[in-house]
N, C-alpha and C positions, 0 to 999 in steps of 0.2 A: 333568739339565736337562729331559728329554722329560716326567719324570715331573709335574715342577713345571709344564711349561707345560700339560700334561694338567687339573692341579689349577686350574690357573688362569682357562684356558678353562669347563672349568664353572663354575667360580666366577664368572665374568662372564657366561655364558648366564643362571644364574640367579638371579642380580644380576638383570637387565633384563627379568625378569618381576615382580622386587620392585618397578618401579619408583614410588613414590610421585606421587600427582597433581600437575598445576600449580598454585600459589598462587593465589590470588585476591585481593584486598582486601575486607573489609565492614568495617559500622559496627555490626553485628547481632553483638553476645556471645556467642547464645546462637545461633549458626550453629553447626551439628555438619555441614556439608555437606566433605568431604573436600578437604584445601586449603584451606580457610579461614582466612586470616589478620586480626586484626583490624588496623583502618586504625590504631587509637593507638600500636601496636608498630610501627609502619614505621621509625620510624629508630633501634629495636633492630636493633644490627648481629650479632645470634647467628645463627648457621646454621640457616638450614630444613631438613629431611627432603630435599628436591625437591634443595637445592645440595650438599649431602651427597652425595645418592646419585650427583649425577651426577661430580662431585669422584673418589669413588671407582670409579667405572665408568672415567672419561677417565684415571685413573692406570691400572687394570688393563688397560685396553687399548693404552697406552705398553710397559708390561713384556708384553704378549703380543707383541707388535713386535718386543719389540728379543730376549725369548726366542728367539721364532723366527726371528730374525736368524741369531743365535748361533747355534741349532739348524744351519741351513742351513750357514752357514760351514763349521763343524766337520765336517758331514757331508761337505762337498766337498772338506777335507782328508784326512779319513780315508781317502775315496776314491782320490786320490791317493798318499798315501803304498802303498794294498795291490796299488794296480794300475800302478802306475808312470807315471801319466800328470802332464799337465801341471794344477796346482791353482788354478783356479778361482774361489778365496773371496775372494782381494781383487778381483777383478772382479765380484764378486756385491756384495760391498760397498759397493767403488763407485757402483756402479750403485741399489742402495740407497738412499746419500746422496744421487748424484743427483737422483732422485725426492722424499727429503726437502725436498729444496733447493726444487725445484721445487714442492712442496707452500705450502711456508712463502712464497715468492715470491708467487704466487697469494693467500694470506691474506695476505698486505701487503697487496696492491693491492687487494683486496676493503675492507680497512677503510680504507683513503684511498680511495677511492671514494664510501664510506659516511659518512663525515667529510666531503666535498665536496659530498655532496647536504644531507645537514645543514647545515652552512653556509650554503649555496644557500637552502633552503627559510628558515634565520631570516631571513637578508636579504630575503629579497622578504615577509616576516612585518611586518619591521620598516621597511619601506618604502624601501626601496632598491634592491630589485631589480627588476624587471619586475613589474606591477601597479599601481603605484602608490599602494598603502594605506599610509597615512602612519598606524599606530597606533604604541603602544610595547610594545615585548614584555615579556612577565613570563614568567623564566625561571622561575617559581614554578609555574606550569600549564602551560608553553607555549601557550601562548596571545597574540593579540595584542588589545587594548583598542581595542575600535572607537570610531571620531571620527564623526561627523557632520553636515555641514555645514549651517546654516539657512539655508531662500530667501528 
């Protein structure tokens, strides 16, 4: 296991110097500027270079986790059984998940938070909320379609 998470770690260090630029949108074909994607393939749903790499980085850095999870556990067993002490590894475990837990909890709430400000923001887009701009929204731009009153 040490040896693999050896492999692996470099393998993701040097992933993250591979990493490919951000996309961009044009209307220009003949853009050779790195990242360049044209706007007419937008709702080609094939995978970019940039979603790829990062796909693969975020799974390698799942299994360097839980590697070195395992890593640790076992070492604190091994521990235990040579020297006769008390083992450790489901409290490391634990503790582990804990942190998991507590990770993922935090990303909830980050994304309903973020889903409330959006909401928030179309509402008051769409005249409802505090402002008072009576336009209609076009989910199409996000945009709202300005009205204007004559005196």
């Amino acid at each position: 296991v040490g040896l693999l998470l050896l492999l692996v770690v470099s393998f993701q260090t040097a992933n993250g110097f591979l990493r490919p630029p951000r996309e961009f949108y044009t209307d220009d074909e003949h853009d050779t500027t790195p990242g360049a994607v044209l706007r007419s393939s937008m709702n080609d749903k094939s995978m970019t270079a940039r979603t790829l790499w990062y796909l693969v980085h975020g799974m390698c850095g799942l299994l360097v986790f839980a590697l070195g999870s395992y890593q640790v556990r076992s070492g604190l067993g091994l521990f235990s059984r040579r020297y006769g002490t008390p083992d450790w590894g489901t409290v490391y475990i634990a503790y582990v998940g804990w942190l998991v837990g507590i990770m993922l909890i935090g990303k909830a709430l980050m994304k309903w938070k973020e889903r409330q400000s959006k909401l928030s923001s179309m509402e008051i887009q769409m005249g409802r909320g505090e402002g008072g701009n009576r336009g209609v929204y076009d989910p199409e731009n996000d945009l709202t379609v300005a009205q204007f009153e004559t005196v």
